[in-house]
C-alpha positions as CSV (number, residue, x, y, z in Angstrom):
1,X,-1.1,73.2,115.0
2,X,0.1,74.2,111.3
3,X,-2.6,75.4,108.7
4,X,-1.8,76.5,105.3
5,X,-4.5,77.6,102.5
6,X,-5.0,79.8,99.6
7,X,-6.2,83.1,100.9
8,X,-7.4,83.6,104.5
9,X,-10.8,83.7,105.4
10,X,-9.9,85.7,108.5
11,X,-8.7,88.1,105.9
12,X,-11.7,89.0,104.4
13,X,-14.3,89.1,107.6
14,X,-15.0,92.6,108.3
15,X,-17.0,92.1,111.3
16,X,-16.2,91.8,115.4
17,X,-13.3,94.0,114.8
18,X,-11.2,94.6,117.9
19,X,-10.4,98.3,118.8
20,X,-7.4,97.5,120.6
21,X,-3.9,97.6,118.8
22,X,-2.9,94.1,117.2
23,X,-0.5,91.9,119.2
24,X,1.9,91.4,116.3
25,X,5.8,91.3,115.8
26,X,6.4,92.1,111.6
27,X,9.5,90.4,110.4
28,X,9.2,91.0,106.6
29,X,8.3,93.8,106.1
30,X,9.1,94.8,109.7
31,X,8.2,99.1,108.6
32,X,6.7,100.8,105.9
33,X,10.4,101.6,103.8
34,X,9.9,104.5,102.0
35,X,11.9,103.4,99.9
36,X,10.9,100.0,99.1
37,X,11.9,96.9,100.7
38,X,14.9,95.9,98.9
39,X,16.1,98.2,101.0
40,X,15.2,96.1,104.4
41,X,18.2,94.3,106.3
42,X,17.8,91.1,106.1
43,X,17.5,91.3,101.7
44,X,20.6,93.3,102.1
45,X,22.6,90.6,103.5
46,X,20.8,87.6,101.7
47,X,22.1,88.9,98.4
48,X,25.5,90.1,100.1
49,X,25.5,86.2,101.3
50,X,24.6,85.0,98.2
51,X,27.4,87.2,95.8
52,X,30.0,85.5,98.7
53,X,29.2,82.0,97.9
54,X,29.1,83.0,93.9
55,X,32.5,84.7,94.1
56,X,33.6,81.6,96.4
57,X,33.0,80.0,93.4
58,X,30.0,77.9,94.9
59,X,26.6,77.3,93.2
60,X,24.6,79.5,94.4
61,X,20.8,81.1,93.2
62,X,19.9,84.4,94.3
63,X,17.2,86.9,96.6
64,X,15.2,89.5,94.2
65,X,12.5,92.0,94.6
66,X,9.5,91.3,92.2
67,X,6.5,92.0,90.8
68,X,3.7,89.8,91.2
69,X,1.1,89.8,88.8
70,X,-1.2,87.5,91.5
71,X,-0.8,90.2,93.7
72,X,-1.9,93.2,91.2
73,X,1.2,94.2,91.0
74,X,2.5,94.4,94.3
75,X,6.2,93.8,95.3
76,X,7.8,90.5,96.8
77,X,10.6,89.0,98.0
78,X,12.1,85.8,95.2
79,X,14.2,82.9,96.4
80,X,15.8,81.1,93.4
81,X,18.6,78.4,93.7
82,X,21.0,76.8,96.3
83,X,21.6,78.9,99.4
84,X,19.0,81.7,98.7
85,X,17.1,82.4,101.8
86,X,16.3,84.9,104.0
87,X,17.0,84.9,107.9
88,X,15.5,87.0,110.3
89,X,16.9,87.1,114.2
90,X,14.4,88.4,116.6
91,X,14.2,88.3,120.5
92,X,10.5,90.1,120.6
93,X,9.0,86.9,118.9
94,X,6.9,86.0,122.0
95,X,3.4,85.7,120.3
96,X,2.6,82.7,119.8
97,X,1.5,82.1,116.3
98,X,4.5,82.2,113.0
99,X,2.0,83.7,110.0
100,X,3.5,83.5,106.3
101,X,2.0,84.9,103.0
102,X,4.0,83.0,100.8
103,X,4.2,81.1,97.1
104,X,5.9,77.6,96.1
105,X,7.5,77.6,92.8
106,X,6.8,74.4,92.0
107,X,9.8,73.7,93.8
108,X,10.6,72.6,97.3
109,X,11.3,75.2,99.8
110,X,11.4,75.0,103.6
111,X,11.0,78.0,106.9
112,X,13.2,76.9,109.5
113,X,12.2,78.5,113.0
114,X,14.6,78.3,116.1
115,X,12.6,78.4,120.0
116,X,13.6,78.6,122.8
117,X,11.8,77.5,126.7
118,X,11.9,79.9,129.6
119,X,15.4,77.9,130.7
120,X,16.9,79.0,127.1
121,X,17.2,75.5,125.9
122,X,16.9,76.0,121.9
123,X,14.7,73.9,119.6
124,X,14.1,74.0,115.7
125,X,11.0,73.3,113.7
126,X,11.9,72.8,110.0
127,X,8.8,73.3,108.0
128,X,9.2,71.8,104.2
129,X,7.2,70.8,101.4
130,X,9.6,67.7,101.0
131,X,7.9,65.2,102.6
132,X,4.1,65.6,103.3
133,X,3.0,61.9,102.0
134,X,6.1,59.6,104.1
135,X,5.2,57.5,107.0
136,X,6.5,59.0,110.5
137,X,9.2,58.0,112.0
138,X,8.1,59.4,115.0
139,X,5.3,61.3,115.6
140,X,4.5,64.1,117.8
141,X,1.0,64.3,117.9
142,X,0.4,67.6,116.3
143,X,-3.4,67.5,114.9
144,X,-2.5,64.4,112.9
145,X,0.6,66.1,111.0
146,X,3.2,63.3,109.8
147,X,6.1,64.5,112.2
148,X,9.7,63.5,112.6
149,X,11.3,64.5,115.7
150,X,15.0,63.5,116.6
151,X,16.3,65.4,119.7
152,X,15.4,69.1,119.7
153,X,14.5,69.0,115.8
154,X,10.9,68.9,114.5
155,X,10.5,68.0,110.7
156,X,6.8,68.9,109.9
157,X,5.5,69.2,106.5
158,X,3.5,71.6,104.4
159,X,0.7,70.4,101.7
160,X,0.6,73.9,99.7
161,X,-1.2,74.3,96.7
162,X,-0.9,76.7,93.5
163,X,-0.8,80.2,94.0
164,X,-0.4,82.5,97.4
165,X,-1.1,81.0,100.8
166,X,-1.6,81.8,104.2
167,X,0.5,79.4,106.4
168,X,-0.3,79.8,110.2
169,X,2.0,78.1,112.7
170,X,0.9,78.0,116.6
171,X,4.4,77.2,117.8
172,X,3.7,77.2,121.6
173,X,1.2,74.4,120.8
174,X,3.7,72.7,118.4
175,X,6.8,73.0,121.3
176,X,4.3,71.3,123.5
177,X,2.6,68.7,121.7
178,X,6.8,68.2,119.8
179,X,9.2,68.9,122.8
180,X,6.9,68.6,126.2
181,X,8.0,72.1,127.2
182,X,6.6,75.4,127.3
183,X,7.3,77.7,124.3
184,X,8.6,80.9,125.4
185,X,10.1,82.9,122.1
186,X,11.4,82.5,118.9
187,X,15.4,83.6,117.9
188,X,15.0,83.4,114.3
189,X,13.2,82.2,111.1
190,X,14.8,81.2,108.1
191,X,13.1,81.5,104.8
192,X,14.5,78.8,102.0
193,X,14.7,78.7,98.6
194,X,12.7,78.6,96.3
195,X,9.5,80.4,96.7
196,X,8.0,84.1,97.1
197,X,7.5,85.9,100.3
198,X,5.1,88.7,100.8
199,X,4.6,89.0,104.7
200,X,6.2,87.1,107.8
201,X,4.7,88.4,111.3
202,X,4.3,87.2,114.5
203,X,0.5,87.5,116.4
204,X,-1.2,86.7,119.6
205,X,-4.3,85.2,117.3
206,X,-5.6,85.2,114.4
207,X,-6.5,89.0,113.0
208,X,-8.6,89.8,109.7
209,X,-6.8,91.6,106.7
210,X,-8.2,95.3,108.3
211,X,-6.8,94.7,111.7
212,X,-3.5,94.3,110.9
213,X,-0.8,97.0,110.5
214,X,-0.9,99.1,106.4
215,X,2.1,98.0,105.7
216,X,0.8,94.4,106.5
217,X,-2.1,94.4,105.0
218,X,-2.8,91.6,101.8
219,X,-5.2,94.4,100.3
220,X,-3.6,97.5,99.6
221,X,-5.6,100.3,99.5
């Protein structure tokens, strides 16, 4: 199952909170930096990747650090242009649910995600905004979503509207309902051009704004 929507109604309930620590993996921002997160690894080697391909002489856009005025103010990570994206390789991915604050610039962008089964055969799930309307080729019965699925490749779509949303992947139900195999971790996430990214983390369930981690958190205090 794949949800995306503006805001996150989770987000904003303050009630039934759990005392227990939250079951989550951060990938972007995975800490608190200090000093700020254009600091972080994996925007490091985005713009290292992306000055290659320039000085290679190829088209390429680029990965900034910005302000968003949507988010009072509050810094995020822009992907403009051919080849701008941001990878992040994990092996502690286990939880089951992909969560993404993140903003379409009128443009299409994609979040590829690479799996892998308790025998370490791999599988990808290429999330886009491409082709949400097309007839399936083939579908894979996930919650009605227009999927096409050649070998160990899952091309699902995302309707996103204007501003920030909350996209919410359940990838061990999606590597069932896609492959017919038990999900077992994630290897890495790529974030594609073009669009803004403000968090990327991995959770056992849904948690409200509150629960999660500070540095996590869509309402800064």
């Amino acid at each position: 199952m794949m949800t995306a929507s503006r805001g996150h109604t989770a987000s904003g309930s303050l009630t039934q909170l759990s005392s227990e620590a939250p079951d989550i993996t951060a990938l972007f921002p995975r800490d608190a930096y200090s000093d700020g997160i254009e600091h972080c690894q994996e925007i490091l080697e985005a713009r290292e990747d992306c000055k290659a391909r320039r000085d290679g002489g190829f088209v390429t856009g680029d990965v900034a650090i910005v302000d968003d005025k949507e988010l009072q103010g509050q810094v995020v990570a822009e992907l403009v242009g051919p080849g701008a994206r941001l990878t992040f390789q994990t092996r502690a991915g286990v939880q089951p649910l992909l969560v993404a604050y993140a903003k379409c610039l009128d443009k299409f962008f994609s979040i590829d995600v690479n799996v892998v089964d308790g025998d370490d055969n791999y599988y990808t799930f290429s999330f886009s905004n491409r082709r949400s309307v097309a007839a399936p080729e083939t579908t894979g019965g996930v919650d009605g979503s227009i999927v096409k699925i050649e070998g160990h490749l899952a091309e699902i779509p995302m309707v996103l509207g204007a501003g920030w949303q909350y996209i919410s992947a359940d990838l061990a139900d999606l590597t069932a309902k896609a492959f017919g195999v038990a999900y077992f971790s994630t290897i890495q996430v790529r974030v594609n051009s073009s669009c803004r990214l403000f968090r990327l983390y991995f959770a056992g369930r849904e948690y409200a704004d509150i629960e999660l981690p500070p540095f996590l958190r869509l309402l800064q205090e």
